[in-house]
N, C-alpha and C positions, 0 to 999 in steps of 0.2 A: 908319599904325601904330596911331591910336587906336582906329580902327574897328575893327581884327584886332583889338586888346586889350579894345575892349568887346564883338565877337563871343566870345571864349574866355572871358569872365568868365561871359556869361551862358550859356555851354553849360556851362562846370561846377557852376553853380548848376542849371542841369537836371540832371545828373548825378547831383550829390546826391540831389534827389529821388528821382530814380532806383534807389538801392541799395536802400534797403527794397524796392521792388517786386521787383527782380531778386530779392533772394533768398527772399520770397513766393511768387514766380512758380515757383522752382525745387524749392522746399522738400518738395512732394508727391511729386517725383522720385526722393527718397531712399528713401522706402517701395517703392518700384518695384524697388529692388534685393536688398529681401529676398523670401525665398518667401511670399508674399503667398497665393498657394492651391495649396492641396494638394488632387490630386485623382485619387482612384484608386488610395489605395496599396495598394501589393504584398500580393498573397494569397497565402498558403501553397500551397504545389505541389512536386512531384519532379521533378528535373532529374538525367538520367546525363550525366556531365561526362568529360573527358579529365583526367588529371594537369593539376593548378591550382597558379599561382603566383603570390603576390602579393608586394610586394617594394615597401613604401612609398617607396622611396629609387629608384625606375625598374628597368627591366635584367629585370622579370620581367613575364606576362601583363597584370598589371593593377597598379597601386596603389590603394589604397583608392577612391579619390575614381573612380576607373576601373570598379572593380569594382561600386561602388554606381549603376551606370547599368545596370547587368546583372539581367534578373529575378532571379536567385536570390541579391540581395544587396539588402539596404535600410538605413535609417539612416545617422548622420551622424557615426559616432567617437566621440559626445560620453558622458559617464556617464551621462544618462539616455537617452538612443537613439545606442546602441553601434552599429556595423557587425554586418551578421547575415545569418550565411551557417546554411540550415538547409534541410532534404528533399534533400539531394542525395545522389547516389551517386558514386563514382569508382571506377572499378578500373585502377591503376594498369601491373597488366600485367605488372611482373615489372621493370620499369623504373627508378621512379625512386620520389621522392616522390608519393605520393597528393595530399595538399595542405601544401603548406607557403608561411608566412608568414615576411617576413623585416623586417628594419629599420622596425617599427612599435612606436613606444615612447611617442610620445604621444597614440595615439586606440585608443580604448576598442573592442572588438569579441566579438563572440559567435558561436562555431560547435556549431551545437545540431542533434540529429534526424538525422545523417547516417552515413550506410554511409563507410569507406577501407578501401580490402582490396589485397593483390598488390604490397604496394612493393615494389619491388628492395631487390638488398643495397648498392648503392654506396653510401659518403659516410655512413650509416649514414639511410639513407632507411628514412623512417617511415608508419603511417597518415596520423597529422597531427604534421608540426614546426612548429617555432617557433624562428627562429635571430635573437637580438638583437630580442625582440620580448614587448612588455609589454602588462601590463591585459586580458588577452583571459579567457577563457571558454568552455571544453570541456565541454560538455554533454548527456548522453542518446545518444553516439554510438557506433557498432558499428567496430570497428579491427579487423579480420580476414585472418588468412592472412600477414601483413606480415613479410617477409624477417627485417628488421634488427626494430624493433619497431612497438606499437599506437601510443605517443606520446613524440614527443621532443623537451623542452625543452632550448635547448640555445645556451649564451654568451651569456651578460648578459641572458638573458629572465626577467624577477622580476616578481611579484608578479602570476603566472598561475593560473587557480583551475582545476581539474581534476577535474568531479565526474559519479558517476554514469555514467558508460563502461561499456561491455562488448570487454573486451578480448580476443580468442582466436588462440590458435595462432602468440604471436609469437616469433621467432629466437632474440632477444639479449636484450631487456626488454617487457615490457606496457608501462611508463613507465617513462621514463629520464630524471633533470635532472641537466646538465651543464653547468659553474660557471656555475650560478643559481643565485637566493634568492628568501626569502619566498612560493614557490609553494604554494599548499593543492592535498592530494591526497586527493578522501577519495570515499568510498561508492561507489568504482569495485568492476568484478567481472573480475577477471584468473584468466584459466585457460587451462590446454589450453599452457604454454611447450614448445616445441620442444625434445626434450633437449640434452644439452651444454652444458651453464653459460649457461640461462635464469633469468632473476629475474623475479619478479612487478613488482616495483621496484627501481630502480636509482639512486641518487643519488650522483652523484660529483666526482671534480676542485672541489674549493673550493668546491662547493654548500651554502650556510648559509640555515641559519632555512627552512627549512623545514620544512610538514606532511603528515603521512601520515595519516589519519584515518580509522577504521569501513570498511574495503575488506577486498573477500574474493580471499583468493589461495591457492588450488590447483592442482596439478598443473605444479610447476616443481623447477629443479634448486636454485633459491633462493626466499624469499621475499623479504625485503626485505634491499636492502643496502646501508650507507651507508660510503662507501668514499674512498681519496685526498684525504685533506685535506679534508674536508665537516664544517666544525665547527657543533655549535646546532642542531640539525635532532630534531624530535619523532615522535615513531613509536608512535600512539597508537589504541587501540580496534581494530586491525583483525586480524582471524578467517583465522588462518595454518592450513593442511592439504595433506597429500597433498606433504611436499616429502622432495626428496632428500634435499642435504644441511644448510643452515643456515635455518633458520625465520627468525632476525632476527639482523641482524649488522651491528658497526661495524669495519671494517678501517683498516690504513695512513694511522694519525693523524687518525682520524676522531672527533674528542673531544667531552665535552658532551652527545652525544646522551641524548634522555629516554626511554626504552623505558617505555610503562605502559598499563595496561589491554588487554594483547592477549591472544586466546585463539590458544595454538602446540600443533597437534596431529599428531604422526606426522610427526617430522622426526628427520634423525641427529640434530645439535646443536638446542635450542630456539634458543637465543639466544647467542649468540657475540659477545664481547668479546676482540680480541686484544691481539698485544702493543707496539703503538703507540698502543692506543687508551686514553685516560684520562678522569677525572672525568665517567664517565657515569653516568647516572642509572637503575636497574633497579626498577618495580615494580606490585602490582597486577594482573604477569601469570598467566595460567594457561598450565601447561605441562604437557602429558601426552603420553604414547606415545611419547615420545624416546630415541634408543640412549643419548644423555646429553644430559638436559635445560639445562645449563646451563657455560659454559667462559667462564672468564675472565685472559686473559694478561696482562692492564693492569696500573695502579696505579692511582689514586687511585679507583677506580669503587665503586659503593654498591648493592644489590643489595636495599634497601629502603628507603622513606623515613622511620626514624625512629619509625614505629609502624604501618606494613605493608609486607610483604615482597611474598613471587611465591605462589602456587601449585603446590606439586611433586609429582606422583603417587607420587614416589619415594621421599618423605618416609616418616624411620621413628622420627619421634616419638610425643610424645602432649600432647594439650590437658587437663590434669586440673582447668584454674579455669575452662573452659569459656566462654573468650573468644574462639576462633575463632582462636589463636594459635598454632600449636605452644611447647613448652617450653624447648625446643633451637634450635638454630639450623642453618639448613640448610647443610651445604658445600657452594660453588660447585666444581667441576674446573676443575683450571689452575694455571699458576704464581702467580699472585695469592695463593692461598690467601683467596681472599674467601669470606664466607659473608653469607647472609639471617638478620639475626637478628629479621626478626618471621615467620617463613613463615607461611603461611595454611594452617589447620589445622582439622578437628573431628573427632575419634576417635568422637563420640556424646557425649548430654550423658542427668544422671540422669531417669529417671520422671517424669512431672509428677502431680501427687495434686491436687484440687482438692473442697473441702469447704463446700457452699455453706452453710451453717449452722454451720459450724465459728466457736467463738470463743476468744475469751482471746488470750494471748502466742503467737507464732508458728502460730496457726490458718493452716492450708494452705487457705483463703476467696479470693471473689476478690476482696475489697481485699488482700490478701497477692499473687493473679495479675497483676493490675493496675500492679503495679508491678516486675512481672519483665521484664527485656528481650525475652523472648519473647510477650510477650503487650498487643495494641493494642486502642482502644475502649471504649466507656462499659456495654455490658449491654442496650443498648437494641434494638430493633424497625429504627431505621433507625443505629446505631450501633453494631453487637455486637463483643462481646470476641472477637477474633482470636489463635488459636497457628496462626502459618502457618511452613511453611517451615523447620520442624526435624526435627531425625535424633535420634530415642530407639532405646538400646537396651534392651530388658526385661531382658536378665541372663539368660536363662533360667527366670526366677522373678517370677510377676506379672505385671503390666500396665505397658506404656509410657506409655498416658494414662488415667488412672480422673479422670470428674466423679460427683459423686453429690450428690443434694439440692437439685437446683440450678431453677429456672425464669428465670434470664435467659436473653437472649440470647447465643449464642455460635458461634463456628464453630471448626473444626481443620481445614485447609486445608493442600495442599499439603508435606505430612509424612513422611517417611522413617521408619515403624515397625516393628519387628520385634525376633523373638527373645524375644517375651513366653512367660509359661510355660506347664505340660504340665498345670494342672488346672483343673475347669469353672470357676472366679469366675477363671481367669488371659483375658486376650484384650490385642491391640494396644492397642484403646479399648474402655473398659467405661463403661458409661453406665447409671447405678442410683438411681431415682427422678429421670430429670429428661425435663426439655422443652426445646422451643426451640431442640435443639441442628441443628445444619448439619454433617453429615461430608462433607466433601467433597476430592475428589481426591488422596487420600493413599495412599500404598502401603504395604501392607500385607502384604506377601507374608512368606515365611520366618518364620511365627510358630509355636507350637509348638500351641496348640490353636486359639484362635479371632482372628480377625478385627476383628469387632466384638459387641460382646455388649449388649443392651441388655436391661434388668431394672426390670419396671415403670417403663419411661418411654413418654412420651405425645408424640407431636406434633413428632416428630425426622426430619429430611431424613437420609438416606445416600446419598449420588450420587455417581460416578463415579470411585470407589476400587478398587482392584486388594487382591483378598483371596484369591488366589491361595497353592501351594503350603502351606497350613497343611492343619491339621485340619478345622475345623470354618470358611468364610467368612464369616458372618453370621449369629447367632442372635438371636432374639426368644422373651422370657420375658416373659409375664402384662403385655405391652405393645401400645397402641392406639393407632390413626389415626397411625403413622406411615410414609414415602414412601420405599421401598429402590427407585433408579431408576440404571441406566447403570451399575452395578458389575461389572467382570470377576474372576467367579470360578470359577478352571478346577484340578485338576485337585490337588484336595482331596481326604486321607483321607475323611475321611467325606463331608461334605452341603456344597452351596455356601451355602442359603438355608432357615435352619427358621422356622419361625412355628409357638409353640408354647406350651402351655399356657397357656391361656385370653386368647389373643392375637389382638382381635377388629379390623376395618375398616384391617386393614392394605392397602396400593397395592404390590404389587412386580412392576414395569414398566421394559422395557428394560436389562434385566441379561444377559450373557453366561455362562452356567451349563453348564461342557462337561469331560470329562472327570474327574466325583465320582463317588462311591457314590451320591449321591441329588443328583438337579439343584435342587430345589423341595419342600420339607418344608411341607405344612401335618397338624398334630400336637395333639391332647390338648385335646379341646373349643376349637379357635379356629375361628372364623363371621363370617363377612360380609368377608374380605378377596378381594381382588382378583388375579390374574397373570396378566399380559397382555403380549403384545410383546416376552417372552421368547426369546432364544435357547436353546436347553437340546440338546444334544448327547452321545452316548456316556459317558452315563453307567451304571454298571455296575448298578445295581438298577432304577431308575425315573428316567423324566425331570422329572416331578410326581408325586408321593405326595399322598393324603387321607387319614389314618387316623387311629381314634378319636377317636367322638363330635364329629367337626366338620360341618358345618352350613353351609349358603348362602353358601360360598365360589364366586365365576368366575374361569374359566378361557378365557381367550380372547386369540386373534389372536399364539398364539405357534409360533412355530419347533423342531418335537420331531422327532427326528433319530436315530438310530441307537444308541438307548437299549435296555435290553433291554427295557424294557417303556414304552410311551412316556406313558400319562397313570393311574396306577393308584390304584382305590381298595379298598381289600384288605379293610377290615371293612367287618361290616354293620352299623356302628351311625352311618352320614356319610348322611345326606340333604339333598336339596334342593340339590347342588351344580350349579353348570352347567358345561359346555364346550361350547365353539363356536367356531367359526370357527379353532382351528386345524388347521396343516399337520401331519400324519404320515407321515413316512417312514421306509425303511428298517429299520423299529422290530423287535426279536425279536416283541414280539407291541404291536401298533399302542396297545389300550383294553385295563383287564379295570375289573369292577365285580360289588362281590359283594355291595352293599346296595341296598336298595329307593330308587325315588324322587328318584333323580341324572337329572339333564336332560340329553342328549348334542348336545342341538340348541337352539338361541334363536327361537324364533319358526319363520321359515321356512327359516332359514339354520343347516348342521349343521356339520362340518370336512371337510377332506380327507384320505382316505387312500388310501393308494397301493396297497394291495391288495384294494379295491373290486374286486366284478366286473357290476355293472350297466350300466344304460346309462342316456341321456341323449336322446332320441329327439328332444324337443319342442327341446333348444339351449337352457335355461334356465340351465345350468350347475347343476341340482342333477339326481343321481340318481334313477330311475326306482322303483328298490327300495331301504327302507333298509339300513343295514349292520349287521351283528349284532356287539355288543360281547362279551366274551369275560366268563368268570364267572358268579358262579352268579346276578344279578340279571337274565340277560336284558336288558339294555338294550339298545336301539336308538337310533340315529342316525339320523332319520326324513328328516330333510333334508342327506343327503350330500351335498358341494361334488365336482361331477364335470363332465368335458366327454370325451366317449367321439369327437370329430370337431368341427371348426369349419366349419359358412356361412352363417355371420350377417357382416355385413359391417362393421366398427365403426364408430362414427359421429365426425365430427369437427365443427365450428365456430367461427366467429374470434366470437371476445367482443370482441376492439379490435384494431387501431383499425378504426373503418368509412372503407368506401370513398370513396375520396375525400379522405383525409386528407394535409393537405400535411408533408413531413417535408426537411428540409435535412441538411446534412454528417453529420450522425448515424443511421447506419441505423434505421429502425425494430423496436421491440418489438413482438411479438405474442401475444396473451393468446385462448390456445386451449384448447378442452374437447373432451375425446378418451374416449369408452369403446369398452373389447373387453374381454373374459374372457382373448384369447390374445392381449395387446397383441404383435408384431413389430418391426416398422422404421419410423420415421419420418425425412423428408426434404422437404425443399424447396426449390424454384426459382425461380430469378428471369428477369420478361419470358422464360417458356418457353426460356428456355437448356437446355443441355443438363447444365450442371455442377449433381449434385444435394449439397445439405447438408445431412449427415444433422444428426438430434437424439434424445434419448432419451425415447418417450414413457411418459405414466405415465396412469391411468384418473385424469381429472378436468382441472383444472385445469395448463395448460400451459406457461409463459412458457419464446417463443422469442426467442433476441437476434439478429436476422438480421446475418451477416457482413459486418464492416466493409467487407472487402477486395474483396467481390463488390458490393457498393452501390455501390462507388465509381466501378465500371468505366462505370455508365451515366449517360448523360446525363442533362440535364433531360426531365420529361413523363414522361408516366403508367408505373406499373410494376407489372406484373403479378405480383403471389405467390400461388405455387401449395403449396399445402401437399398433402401425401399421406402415408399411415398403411394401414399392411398388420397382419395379425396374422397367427399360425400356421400357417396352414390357408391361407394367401396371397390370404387377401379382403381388397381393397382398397377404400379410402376416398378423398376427392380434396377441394380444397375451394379457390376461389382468390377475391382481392378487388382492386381496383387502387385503388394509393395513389399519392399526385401525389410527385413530388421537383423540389426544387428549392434549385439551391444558386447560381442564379445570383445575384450581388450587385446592388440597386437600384442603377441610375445618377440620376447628380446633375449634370445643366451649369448653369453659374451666367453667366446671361445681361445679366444688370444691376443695379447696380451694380458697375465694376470694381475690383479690387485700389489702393489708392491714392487715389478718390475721397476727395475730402473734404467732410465736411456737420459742419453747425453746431450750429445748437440741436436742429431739428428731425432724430428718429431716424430714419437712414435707412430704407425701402423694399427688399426685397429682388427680382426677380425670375428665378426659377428653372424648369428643365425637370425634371420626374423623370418615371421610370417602372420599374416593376417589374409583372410578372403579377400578383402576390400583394400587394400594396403594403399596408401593415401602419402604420406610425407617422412622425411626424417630428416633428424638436425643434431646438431650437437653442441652444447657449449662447454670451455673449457677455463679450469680456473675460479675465481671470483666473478667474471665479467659479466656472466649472464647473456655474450652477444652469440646468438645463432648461428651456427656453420651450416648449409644444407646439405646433406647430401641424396643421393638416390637409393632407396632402398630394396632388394632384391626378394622377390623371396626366396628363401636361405640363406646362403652364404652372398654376404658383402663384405666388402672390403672397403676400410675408409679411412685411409690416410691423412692423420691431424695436421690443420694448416702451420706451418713451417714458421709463418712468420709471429701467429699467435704462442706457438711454443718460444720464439725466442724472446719474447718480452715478458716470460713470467720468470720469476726467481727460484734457486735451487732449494728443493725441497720438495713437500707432499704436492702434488698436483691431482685434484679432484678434476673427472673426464665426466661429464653425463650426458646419455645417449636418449633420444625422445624417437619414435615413430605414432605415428598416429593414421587412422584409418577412415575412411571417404563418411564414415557414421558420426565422426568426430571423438573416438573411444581414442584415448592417449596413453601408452605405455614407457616409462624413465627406468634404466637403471643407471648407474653412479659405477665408475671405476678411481681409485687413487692411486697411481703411479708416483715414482717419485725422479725427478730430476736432478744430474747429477754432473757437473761440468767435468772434465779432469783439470786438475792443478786448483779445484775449489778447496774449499773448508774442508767436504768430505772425501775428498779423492785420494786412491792409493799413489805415491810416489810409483812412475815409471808402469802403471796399469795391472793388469792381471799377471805380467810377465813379473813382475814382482813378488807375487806368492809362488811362483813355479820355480825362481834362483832361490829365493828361500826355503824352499822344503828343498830341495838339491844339497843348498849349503847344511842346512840341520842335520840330512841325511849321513855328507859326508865327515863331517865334525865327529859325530856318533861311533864309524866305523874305524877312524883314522886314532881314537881313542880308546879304543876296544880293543885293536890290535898292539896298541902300545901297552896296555895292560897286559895283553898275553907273553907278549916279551917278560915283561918284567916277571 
């Protein structure tokens, strides 16, 4: 019995020793159980799928953790890498649900990029449902053709984000949440509802707190409706049109709702409040085109917050303090008797006068503008004074905006002017001694004489203003070197555009001048301006006038059109004018010129016109004989712009990329220069297919964006684009270069060290295989830090030794390694190793090293024998 007792003593004193090592020995084990390397993950791709069901809780195709073993599923549920389903297609057939998700409430997921189209009508099968299912993420995806509707959330699935859809053609709803909460709904595009009581949105049964946000919804019997008990729910920013009967609407005790900021256009009711419904919140809206903009059955409901109301076309008040408010207060319809009492209002506000040397008590100066609410900025160069975005009416009498005196900086931008008066110093804007000014983008129409009128000023932008339906569009008095460009002026008593008296190095280019008495006025000694790039159309006296005593004005590269007389210069006291290079057509009579010493041609290059009867023999595209101008000056047009036949063949070539050039998932651009006289058709093919794409060429410089969708079809390895270019006369051109594609990703096997290893002080060693055709970079980071190591990558084996000093600043324990190469296409492949760090004399370390488990099993060994023997004795 002693002997048993001193055998067991001293095996549990080996024992003892024993535990440290055991759980040393075991402890690298543990790192084995996490994903130690990731390798290869999931590339983006399209997959057509059957109706899909996932159903966290079993009973459907897959549950998450099921689905995520499937290529067209990756991630892991968690908030920063959600489950994510994306490029698929379903059609579901007329069946069932397209894809629906069920009893997932604790893991995070994302369904982005995907076609659902064809659900059946059972059960209220959708594109995509969602039944008792939270945290997800609908995004960028196409819901089409769907029986019942595009998306349905639906019992207990809250706090689902819903954005950026394109929803078409669906039954019942585009989106429909039913008794859920806290879902965001926003920047989706719903149209095309099926008639018979379709909503663009649908919120119902007890559905609270929710968002509706910036979504465009047309073509339904509703837009949005929140309905059945759905208290809290916000209905904001989004752009209602094209509906039957209710723009936005809270029904059967659907209370609280915030109706604000939407634009409601072309519905019976705009917005609808009934008679269950209370304490909602109306405002900020715009409502127009409504058979009745507004109905309200409730009680406690408010139809502005306090110091702004709605927007009502129907409004028949007036703003007389010129704060954007109506006076009055708008009546809502309904049993309510509710009304808007801030409605948003501007009848027009007075004249602005502005007097840049104006002083004393109430001087109309711009320290006086400056501090108008219409008016922002300092005067300066890169800071100028702004009136943007106001509605003046002239009265009949005067001007809507007179500056005078002035050389700061300023602009009047984006303005509603009209109805200024019927005599010559009356115009929209009149501008009288100044500079610096910037006109821009203001409408100008309905004035009684002029447009814009400037009078001795210098150095003033006019661009792209509408001076339209007045008298006179734009005049210049004893004014220089300023730039009238991109203004539409049609169809004006008298003139769109005069430059006159003594109104010298004017630019007026790119203007729209059609339907006036005179399209282009130069008048009474002005020299040296320019008009070019003109449209000028059916104007009833001239398209461009020159008369009296004006001087070395051009005339070039504009658009004359069915004018009765298309460029005319009627006295003889205008010399030295030029025209050139423009179009004539149609014109009662094309030129006349009845003074000496006008140039009808530039150089080599003369215009075109259309009742030319010469030829063109050589294909140089100028006429053989010039063309006789009409009048008593005899001028000619020495160099007319003519092509009597085309077969000259036009020429084409790729300026980039040259061949050879390697390009990944992104088609390549091509930078092409193309001339013809008779440019035709342009088109190109890829690796000699037969499918050609067109593009629209132009004489010079050409960027083509070759189609994604036909890029994609081919594989890796060389790809032949063939570009071709025909003109008129169907002479063709041809021209082809071969560029590499390559979208295959670098592989990466990671051969030595494995997941788990553990190393000490010294930084482990890596040894790896890669290869890729193209093989381009590789790097590595290690740890948390995210900082890039580079190294060289081989193809096959490389070896790449971890920086020494980045292993010694990180702590002992799991150490995440991941490895990146990437290839000259830009195609990037990662995997991830975990190692684990282990000092000796740390936490984890065996006392005295490995040479520790070797006396140990010795000494166990010998304990064993030395007790056996002694037993034999006995």
């Amino acid at each position: 019995m002693t002997k048993m007792r001193n055998f067991k003593g001293s095996l549990l004193f080996f024992l003892m020793l024993l535990i440290p090592s055991v759980s040393y020995f075991f402890s690298p084990l543990s790192g084995l159980n996490k994903e130690s390397i990731v390798i290869n993950p999931k590339s983006s791709d399209h997959w057509v799928l059957g109706p899909l069901h996932i159903n966290d809780a079993g009973g459907g195709d897959y549950t998450w953790a099921e689905a995520a073993a499937q290529a067209w599923c990756s991630g892991n549920g968690s908030l920063i890498n959600p489950y994510t389903i994306e490029n698929i297609t379903i059609d579901a057939g007329w069946n069932d649900n397209a894809l629906l998700i069920e009893n997932s409430n604790n893991k995070f997921f994302t369904i982005r990029n995907c076609t659902l189209m064809n659900a059946g009508s059972t059960s209220n099968a959708a594109g995509i449902k969602l039944l008792s299912t939270s945290n997800g993420t609908l995004e960028d995806n196409k819901c089409l053709n769907n029986n019942k509707g595009g998306i349905y959330i639906e019992s207990n699935s809250n706090y689902n984000t819903i954005q950026n859809n394109y929803i078409y053609n669906s039954t019942h709803a585009g989106i429909r949440v039913y008794q859920s909460s806290y879902n965001i709904i926003r920047n989706n595009n719903i149209t095309e509802g099926v008639p018979s009581f379709s909503s663009g949105i649908y919120i119902d049964w007890d559905s609270t707190f929710n968002v509706a946000f910036n979504n465009t919804i047309t073509t339904h019997d509703y837009g949005i409706e929140v309905t059945y008990s759905s208290h809290n729910n916000t209905i904001v920013s989004n752009d209602i049109g094209s509906i039957t009967w209710d723009g936005i609407s809270a029904r059967s005790d659907s209370s609280n709702t915030t109706i604000k900021m939407n634009n409601v256009n072309g519905t019976f009711v705009g917005i609808l409040l009934d008679g269950s419904t209370n304490g909602s919140l109306v405002y900020g809206n715009i409502i127009t085109n409504g058979s009745e903009n507004g109905e309200d059955s409730g009680i406690y409901n408010r139809w502005d917050n306090g110091t702004l109301g709605n927007y009502w076309d129907d409004y028949g008040g007036s703003d007389l303090d010129d704060d954007g408010i109506g006076d009055l207060p708008y009546g809502v319809s309904g049993s309510a008797g509710s009304q808007d009492n801030f409605p948003i209002w501007d009848d027009g506000l007075e004249p602005i006068f502005i007097d840049g040397t104006a002083t004393g008590v109430g001087a109309h100066n711009w320290t006086w503008a400056e501090n108008q609410p219409w008016c922002t900025g300092l005067g300066t160069s890169i800071s100028p004074y702004v009136i943007e975005g106001i509605s003046r009416d002239g009265r009949g009498d005067g001007f809507c905006i007179s500056v005078q005196n002035s050389e700061v900086f300023f602009e009047v931008r984006n303005c509603n002017l009209s109805n200024a008066g019927f005599v010559f110093a009356d115009a929209a804007i009149l501008l009288n001694n100044v500079a610096n000014a910037t006109i821009i983008g203001n409408d100008l129409t309905d004035n009684n004489f002029i447009g814009v009128l400037m009078d001795n000023s210098d150095n003033n932008y006019i661009t792209s203003n509408n001076a339209s339906l007045t008298d006179l569009g734009i005049l210049m008095t004893n004014s220089e070197f300023n730039y009238i460009s991109g203004n539409t002026i049609n169809d004006n008593i008298e003139n769109a555009i005069n430059i006159d008296d003594n109104s010298n190095n004017n630019t007026v280019s790119g203007n729209t001048a059609n339907h006036n008495n005179l399209g282009i006025s130069i008048f009474s000694d002005s020299d040296n301006n320019t008009v070019t790039d003109n449209t000028v159309m059916n104007n009833n006296i001239a398209g461009i006038s020159i008369l009296s005593q004006c001087d070395d004005n051009y005339v070039l590269n504009n658009e004359i059109s069915d004018n009765n007389v298309g460029v005319s210069i009627a006295t003889s006291d205008c010399h030295y004018n030029t025209i050139y290079n423009n179009t004539f057509t149609l014109n009662t009579k094309n030129g006349e010129d009845d003074s000496a010493n006008n140039n009808w041609n530039y150089g080599t290059l003369g215009n075109y016109w259309d009742d030319y009867t010469g030829f063109d023999t050589d294909d140089d595209g100028i006429g053989d004989f010039p063309y006789n101008i009409s009048g008593l000056a005899g001028s000619k047009d020495f160099y007319p712009i003519w092509d009597d036949g085309d077969d000259i063949n036009p020429t084409i070539s790729i300026i980039s990329p040259s061949g050879g050039t390697l390009f990944g998932t992104d088609a390549p651009t091509y930078n092409l220069d193309i001339f013809d006289l008779n440019l035709n058709q342009s088109w190109y093919t890829l690796n000699s297919t037969a499918t050609r794409y067109f593009f629209t060429p132009v004489n010079g410089i050409n960027l083509v964006f070759i189609d994604e969708t036909g890029w994609d079809v081919f594989a890796d390895g060389a790809m032949v684009m063939t570009f071709n270019v025909n003109d008129s006369g169907g002479n063709p051109a041809s021209i082809s270069n071969v560029v590499i594609k390559d979208v295959t990703l670098p592989t990466i096997t990671l051969n030595s060290p494995l997941g788990g290893t553990i190393f000490e002080v010294d930084a482990p060693e890596f040894n790896l295989t890669i290869y890729d055709i193209n093989l381009n970079n590789a790097w590595y980071t290690i740890g948390s830090s995210g900082i890039p190591h580079s190294f060289t990558p081989n193809d096959g084996i490389t070896i790449i030794p971890i920086d020494q000093g980045s292993w010694d600043a990180l702590p002992e324990g799991n150490v995440p390694i991941n490895f990146f190469v990437n290839d000259t296409a830009g195609n990037i492949r990662t995997i991830q190793v975990i190692v684990d760090k282990d000092i000796p004399g740390g936490s984890k370390g065996i006392p005295y090293g490995n040479f520790y488990l070797i006396f140990l099993g010795i000494g166990i060994i010998s304990v064993l024998l030395v007790e056996y023997k002694k037993k034999r004795k006995s």
